[in-house]
N, CA, C and O atoms as CSV, one atom per row, in Angstrom:
chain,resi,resn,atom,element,x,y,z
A,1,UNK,N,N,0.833,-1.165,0.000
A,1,UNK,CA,C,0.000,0.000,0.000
A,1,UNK,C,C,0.892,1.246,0.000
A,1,UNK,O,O,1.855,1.387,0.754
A,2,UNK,N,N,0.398,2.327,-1.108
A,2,UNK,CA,C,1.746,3.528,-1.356
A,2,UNK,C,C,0.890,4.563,-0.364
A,2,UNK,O,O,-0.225,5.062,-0.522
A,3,UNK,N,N,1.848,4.685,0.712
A,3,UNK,CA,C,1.730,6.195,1.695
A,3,UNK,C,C,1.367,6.759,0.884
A,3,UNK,O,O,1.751,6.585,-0.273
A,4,UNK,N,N,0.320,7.805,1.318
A,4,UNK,CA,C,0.293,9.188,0.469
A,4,UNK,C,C,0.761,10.451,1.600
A,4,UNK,O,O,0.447,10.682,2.768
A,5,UNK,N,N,1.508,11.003,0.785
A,5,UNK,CA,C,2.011,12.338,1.580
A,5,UNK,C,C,1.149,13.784,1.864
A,5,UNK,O,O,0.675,14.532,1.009
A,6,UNK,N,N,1.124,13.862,2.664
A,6,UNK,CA,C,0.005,15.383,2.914
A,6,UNK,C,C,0.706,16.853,2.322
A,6,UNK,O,O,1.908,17.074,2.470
A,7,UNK,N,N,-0.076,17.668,1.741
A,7,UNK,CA,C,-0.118,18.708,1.064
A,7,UNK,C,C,1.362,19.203,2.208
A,7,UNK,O,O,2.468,18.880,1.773
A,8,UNK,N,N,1.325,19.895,3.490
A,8,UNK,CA,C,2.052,20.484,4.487
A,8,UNK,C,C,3.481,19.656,4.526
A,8,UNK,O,O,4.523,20.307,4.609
A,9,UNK,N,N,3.510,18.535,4.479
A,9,UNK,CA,C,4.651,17.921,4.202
A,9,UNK,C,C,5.706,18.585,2.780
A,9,UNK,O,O,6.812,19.121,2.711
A,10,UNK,N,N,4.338,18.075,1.512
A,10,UNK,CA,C,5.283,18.947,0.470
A,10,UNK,C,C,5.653,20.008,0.522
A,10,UNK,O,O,6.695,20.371,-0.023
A,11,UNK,N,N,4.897,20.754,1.181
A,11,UNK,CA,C,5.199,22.165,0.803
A,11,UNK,C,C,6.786,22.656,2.244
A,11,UNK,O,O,7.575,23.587,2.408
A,12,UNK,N,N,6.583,21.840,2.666
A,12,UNK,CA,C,7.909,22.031,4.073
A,12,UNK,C,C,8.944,21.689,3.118
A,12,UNK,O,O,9.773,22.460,2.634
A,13,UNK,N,N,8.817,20.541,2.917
A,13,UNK,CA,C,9.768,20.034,1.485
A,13,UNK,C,C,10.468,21.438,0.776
A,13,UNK,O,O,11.539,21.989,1.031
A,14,UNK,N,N,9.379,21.780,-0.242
A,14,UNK,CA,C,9.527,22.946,-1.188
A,14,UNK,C,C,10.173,23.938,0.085
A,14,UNK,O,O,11.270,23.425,0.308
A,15,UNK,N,N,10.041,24.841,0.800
A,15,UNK,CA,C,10.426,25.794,1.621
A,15,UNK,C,C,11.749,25.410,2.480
A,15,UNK,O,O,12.453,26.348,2.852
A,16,UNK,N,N,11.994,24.552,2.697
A,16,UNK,CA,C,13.807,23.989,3.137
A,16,UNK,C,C,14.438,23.550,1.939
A,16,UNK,O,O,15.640,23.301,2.021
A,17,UNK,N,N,13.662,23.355,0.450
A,17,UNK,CA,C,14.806,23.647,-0.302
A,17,UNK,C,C,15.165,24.812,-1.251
A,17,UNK,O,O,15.960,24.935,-2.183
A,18,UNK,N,N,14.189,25.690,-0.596
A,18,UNK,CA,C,14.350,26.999,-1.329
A,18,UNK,C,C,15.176,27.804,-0.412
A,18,UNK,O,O,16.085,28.550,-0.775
A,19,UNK,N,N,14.682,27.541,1.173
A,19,UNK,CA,C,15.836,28.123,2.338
A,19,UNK,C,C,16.974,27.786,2.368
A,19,UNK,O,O,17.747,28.495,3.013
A,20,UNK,N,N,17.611,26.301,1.519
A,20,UNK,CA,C,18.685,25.705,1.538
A,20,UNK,C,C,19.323,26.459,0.190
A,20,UNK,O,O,20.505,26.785,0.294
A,21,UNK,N,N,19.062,26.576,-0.291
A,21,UNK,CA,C,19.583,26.954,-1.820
A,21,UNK,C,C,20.056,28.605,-1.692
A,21,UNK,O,O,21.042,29.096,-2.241
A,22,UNK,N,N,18.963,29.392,-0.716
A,22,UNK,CA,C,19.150,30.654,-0.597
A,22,UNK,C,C,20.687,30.765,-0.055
A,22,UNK,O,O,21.760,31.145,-0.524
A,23,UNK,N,N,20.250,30.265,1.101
A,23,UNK,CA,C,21.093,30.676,2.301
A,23,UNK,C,C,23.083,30.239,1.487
A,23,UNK,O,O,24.125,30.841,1.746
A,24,UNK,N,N,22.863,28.891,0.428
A,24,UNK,CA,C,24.152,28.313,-0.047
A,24,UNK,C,C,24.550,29.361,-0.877
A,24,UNK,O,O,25.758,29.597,-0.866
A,25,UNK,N,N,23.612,30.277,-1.831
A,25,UNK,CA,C,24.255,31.417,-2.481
A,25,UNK,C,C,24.583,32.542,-2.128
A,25,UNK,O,O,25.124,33.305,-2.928
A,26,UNK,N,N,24.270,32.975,-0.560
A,26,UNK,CA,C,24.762,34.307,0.247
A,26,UNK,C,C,25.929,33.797,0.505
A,26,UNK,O,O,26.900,34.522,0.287
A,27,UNK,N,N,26.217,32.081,1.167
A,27,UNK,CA,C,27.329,31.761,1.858
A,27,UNK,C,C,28.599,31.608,1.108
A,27,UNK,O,O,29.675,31.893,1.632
A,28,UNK,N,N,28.502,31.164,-0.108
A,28,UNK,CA,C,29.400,30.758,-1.164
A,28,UNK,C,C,30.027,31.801,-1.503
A,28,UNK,O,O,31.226,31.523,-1.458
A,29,UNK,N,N,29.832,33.165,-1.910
A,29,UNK,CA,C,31.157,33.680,-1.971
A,29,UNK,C,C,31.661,34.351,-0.440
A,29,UNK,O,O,32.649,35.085,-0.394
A,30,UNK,N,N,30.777,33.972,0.924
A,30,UNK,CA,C,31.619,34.480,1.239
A,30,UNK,C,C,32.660,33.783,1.832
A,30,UNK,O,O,33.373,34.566,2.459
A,31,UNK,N,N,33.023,32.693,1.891
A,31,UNK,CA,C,33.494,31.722,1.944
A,31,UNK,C,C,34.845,31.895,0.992
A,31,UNK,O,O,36.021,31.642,1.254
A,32,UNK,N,N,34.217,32.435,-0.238
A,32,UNK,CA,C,35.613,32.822,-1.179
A,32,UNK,C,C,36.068,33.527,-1.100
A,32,UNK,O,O,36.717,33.940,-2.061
A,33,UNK,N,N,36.059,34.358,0.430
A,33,UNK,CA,C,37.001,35.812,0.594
A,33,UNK,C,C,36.109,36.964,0.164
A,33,UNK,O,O,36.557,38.103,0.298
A,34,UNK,N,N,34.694,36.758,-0.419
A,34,UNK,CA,C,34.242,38.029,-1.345
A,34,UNK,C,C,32.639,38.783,0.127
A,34,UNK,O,O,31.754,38.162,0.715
A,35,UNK,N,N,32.890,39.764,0.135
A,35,UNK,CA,C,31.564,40.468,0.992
A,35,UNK,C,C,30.330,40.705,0.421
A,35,UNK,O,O,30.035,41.217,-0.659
A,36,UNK,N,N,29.475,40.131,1.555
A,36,UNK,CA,C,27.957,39.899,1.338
A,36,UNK,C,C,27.813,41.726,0.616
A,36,UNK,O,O,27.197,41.872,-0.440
A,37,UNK,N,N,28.266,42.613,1.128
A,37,UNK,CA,C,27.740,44.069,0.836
A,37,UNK,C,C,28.642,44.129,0.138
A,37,UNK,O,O,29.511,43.264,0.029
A,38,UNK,N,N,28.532,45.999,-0.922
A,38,UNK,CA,C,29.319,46.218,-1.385
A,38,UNK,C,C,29.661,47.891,-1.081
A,38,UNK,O,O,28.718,48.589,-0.708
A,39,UNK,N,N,30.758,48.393,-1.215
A,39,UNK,CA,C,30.841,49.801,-1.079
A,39,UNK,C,C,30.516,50.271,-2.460
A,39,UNK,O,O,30.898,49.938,-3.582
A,40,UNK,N,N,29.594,51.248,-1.947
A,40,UNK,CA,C,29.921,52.051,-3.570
A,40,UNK,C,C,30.488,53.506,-2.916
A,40,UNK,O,O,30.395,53.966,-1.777
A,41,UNK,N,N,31.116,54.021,-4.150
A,41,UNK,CA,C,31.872,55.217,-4.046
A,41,UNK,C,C,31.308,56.056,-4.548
A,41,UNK,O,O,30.774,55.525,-5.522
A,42,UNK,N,N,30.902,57.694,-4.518
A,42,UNK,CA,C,30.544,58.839,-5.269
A,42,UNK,C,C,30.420,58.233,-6.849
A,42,UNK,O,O,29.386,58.022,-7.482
A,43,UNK,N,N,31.903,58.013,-7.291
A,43,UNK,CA,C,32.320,57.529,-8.659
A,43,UNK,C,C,30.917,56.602,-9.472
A,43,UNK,O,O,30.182,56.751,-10.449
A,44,UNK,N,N,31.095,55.765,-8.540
A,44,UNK,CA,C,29.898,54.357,-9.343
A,44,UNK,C,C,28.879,55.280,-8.969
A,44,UNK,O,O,28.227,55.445,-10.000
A,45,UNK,N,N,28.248,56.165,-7.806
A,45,UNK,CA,C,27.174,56.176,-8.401
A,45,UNK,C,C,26.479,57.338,-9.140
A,45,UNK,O,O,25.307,57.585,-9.423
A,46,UNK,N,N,27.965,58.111,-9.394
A,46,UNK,CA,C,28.052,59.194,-10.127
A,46,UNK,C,C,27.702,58.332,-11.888
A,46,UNK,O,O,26.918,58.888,-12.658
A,47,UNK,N,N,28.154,57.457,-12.150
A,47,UNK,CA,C,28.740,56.737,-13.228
A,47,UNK,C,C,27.245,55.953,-13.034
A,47,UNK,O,O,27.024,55.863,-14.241
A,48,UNK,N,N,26.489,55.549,-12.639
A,48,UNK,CA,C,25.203,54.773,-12.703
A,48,UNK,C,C,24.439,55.995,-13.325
A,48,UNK,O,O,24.140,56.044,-14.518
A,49,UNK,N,N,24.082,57.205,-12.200
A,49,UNK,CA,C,23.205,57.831,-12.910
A,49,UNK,C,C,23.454,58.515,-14.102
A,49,UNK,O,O,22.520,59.189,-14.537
A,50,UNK,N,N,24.617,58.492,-14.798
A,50,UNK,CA,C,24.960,58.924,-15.977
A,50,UNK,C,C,24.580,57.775,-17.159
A,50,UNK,O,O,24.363,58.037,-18.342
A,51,UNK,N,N,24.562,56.786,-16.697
A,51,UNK,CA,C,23.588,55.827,-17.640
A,51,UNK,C,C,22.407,55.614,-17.499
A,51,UNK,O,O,22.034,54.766,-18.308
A,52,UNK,N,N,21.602,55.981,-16.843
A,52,UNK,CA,C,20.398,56.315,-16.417
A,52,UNK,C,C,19.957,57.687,-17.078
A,52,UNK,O,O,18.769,57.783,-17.386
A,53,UNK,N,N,20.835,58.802,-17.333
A,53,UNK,CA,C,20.349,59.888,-17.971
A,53,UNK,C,C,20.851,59.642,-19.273
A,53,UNK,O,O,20.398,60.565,-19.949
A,54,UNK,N,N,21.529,58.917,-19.990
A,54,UNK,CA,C,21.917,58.159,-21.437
A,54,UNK,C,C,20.490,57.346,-22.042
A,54,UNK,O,O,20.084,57.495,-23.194
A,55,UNK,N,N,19.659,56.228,-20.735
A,55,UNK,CA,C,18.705,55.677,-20.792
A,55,UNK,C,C,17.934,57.114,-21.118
A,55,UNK,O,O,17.607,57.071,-22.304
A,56,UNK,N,N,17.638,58.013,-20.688
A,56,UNK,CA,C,16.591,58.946,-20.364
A,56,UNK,C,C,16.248,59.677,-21.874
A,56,UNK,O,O,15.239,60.052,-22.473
A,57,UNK,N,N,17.954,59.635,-22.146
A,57,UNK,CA,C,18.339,60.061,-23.655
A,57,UNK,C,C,17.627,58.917,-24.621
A,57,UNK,O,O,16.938,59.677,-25.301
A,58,UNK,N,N,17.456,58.133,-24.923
A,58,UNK,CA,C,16.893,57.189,-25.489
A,58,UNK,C,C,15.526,57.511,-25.217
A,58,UNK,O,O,14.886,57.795,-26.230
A,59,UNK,N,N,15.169,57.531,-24.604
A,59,UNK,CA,C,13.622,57.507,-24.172
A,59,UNK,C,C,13.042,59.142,-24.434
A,59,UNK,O,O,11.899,59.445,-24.092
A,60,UNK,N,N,13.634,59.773,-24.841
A,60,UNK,CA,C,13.647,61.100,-25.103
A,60,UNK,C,C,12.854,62.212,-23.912
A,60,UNK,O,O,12.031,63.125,-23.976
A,61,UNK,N,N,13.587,61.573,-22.918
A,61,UNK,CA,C,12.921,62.277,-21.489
A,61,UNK,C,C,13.667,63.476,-21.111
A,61,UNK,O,O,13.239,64.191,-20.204
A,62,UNK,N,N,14.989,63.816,-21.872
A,62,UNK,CA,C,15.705,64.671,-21.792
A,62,UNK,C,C,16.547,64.508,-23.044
A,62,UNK,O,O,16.663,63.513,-23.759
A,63,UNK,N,N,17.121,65.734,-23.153
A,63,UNK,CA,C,17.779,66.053,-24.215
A,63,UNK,C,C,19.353,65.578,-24.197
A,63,UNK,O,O,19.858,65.306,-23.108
A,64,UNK,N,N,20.306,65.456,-25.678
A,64,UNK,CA,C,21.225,65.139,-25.361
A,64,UNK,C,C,22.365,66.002,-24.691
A,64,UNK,O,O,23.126,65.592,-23.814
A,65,UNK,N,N,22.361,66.890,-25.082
A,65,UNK,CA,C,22.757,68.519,-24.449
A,65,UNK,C,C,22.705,67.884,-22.585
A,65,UNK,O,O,23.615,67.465,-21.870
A,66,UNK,N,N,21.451,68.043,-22.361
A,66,UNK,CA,C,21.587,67.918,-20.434
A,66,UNK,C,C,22.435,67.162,-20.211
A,66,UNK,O,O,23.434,67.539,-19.598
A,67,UNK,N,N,22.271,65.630,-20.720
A,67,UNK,CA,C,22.911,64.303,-20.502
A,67,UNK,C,C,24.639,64.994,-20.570
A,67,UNK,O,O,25.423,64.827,-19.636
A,68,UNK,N,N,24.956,65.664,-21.675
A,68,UNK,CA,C,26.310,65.949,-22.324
A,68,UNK,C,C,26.782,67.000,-20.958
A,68,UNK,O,O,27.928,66.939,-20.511
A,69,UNK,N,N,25.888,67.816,-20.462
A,69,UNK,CA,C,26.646,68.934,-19.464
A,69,UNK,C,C,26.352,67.966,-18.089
A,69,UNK,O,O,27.122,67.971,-17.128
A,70,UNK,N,N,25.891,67.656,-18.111
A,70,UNK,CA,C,26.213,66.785,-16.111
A,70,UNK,C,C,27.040,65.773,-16.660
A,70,UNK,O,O,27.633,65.498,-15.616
A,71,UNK,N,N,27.434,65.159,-17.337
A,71,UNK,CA,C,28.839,64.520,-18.240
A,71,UNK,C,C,30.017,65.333,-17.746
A,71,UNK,O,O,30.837,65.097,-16.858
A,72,UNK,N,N,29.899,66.166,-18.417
A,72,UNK,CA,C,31.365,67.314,-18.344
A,72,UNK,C,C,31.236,68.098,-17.109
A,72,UNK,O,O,32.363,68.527,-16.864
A,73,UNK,N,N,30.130,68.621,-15.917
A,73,UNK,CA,C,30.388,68.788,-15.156
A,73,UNK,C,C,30.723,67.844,-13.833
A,73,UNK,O,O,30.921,68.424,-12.765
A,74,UNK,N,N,30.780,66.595,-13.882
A,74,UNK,CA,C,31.428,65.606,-13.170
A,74,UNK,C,C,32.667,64.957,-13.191
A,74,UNK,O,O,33.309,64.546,-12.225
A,75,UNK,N,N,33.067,64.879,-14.913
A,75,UNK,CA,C,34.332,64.565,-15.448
A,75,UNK,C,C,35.086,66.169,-15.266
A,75,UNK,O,O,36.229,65.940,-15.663
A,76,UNK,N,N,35.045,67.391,-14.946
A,76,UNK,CA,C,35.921,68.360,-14.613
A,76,UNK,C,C,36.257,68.579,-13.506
A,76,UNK,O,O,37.472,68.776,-13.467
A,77,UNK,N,N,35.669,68.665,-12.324
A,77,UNK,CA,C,36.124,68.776,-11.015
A,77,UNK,C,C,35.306,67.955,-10.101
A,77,UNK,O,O,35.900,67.512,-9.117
A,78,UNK,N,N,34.408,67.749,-10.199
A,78,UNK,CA,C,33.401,66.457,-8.828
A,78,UNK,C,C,34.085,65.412,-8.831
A,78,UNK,O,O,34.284,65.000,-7.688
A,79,UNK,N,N,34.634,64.667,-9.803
A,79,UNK,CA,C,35.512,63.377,-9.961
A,79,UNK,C,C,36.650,63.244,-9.451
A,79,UNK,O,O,37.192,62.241,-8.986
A,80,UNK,N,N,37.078,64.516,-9.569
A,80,UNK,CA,C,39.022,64.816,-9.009
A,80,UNK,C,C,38.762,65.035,-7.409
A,80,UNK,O,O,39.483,64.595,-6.512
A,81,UNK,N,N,37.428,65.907,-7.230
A,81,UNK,CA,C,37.654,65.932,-5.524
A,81,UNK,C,C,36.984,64.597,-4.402
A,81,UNK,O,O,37.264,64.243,-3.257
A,82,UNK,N,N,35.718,64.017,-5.722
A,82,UNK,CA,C,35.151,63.069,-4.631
A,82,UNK,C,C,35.218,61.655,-5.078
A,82,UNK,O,O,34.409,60.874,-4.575
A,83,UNK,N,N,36.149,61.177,-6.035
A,83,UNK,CA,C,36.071,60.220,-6.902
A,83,UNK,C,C,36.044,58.503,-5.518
A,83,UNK,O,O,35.693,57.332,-5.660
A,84,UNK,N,N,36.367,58.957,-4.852
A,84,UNK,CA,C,36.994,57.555,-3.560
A,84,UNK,C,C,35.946,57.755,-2.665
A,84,UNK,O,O,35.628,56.930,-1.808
A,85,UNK,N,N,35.277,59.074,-2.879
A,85,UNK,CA,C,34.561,59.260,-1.603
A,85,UNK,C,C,33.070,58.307,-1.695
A,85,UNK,O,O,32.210,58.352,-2.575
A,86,UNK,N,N,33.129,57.293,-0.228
A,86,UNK,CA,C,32.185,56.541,0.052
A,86,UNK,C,C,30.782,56.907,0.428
A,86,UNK,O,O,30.616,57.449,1.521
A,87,UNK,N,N,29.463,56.611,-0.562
A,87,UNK,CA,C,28.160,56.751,-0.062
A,87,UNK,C,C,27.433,55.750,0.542
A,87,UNK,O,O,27.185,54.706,-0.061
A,88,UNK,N,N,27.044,55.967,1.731
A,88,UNK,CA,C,26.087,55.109,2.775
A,88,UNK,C,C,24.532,55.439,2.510
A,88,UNK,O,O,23.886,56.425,2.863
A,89,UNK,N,N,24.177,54.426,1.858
A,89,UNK,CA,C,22.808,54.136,1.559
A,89,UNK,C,C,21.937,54.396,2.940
A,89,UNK,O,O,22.517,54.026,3.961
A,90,UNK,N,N,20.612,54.988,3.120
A,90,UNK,CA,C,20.165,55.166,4.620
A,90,UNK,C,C,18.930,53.743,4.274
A,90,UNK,O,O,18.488,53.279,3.223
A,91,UNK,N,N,18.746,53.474,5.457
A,91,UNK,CA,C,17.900,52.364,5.391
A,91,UNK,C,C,16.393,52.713,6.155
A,91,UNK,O,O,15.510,51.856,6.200
């Protein structure tokens, strides 16, 4: 006679191997020396929203002109004074 398994069983099943799988891809790199977080610097996220206003350019939400002067006003002096400098995300 084949047991039949109850709905709560499978689904415990399904949920320890989705908790198992999670938890092995946070742990795995750090295990390889590499950090769960990351720093970002002024730079990256000076350099994100400049592809984000490139995107914007495409989408014709702004002109190429704007995109081109917050370009050149970051690559002339914001970069040279804050290029290392670290931003803390607020939570």
């Amino acid at each position: 006679m084949k047991k039949r398994r109850s709905f709560s069983r499978e689904f415990k099943r399904e949920a320890f191997e989705f908790a198992k799988n999670f938890y092995n891809q946070m742990l795995i790199p750090q295990t390889q020396g590499e950090t769960l977080h990351t720093t970002l610097t002024f730079r990256k996220v000076a350099l994100l929203m400049l592809d984000e206003m490139d995107n914007q350019v495409k989408r014709d939400e702004i002109t190429q002109q704007t995109a081109q002067m917050a370009r050149l006003r970051l690559n002339k002096s914001v970069f040279n004074k804050m290029n290392k400098l670290e931003v803390a995300g607020q939570v």
